[in-house]
N, C-alpha and C positions, 0 to 999 in steps of 0.2 A: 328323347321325349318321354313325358312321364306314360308309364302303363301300367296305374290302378285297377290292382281286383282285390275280387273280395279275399280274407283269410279268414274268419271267421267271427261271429257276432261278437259283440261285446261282453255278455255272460257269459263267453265262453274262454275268453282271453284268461291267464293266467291270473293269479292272486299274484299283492306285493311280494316281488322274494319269489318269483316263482317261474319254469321255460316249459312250454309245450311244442309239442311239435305239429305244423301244420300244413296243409297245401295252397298253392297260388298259383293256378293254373298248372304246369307242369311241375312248378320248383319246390323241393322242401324245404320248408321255412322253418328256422327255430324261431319264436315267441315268445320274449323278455319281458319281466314285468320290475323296472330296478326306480324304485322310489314311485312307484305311483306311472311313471311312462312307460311306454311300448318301446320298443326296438324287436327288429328286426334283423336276421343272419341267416346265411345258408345253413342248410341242418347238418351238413355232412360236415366231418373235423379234414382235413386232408392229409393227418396223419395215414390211418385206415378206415376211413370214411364211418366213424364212430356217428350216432346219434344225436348231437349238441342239445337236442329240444328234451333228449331223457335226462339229460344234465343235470347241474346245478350252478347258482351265482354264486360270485365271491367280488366282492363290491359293482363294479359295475364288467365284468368280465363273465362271459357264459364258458362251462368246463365241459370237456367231454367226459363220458363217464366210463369212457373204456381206456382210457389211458391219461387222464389227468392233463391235458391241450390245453390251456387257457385263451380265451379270444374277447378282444376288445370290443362293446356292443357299442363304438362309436365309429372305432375306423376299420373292425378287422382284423388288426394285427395279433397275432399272436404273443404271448408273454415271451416263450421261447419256442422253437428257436425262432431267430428276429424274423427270415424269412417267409414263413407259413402266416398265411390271411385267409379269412373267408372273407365271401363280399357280403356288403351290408344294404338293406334296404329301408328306404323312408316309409312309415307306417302313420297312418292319420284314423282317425276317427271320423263318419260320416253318420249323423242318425245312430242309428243300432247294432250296425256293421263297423270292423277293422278291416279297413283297406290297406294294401301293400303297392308299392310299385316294384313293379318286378325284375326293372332294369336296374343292375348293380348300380352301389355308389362306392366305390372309397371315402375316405377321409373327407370332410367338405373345414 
């Protein structure tokens, strides 16, 4: 079941081409901005729990920036190795506010 909170206002969300890092009640969230949409990923890389949201994009994939991680901002997965995923979360727009749900998704 969905569990929408807030992440942060809408001037506050990233520019195109851009990740911040954010909170969602307990979770860090990294905050993608890839063509104009939001996305949503856990902030931590699971290599050694690197920053994802101090990042940067490379098409539609968020980088760690302490050891070069690539993570898919659709399903997770990692470039390499194939194993390594963060979970992904659905992010909507309400009014003024970015809402996240905070219950992982995989791949849909």
């Amino acid at each position: 079941m969905a569990q929408w909170v807030r992440l942060c206002g809408v001037a506050e969300a990233p520019a195109e081409g851009n990740v911040m890092e954010a909170e969602a009640g307990e979770r860090a969230i990294c905050l993608a901005n890839v063509g104009g949409m939001l996305a949503a990923v856990d902030n931590l890389c699971p290599h050694q729990q690197g920053p994802l949201g101090m990042g940067w994009l490379e098409g539609d994939h968020v980088v760690c920036p302490w050891h070069s991680w690539s993570f898919s901002l659709k399903t997770g997965e990692a470039a390499a190795p194939e194993r390594a995923r963060v979970d992904v979360f659905p992010v909507k727009i309400e009014g003024d506010e970015v809402l996240v749900d905070i219950e992982p998704h995989g791949s849909n």
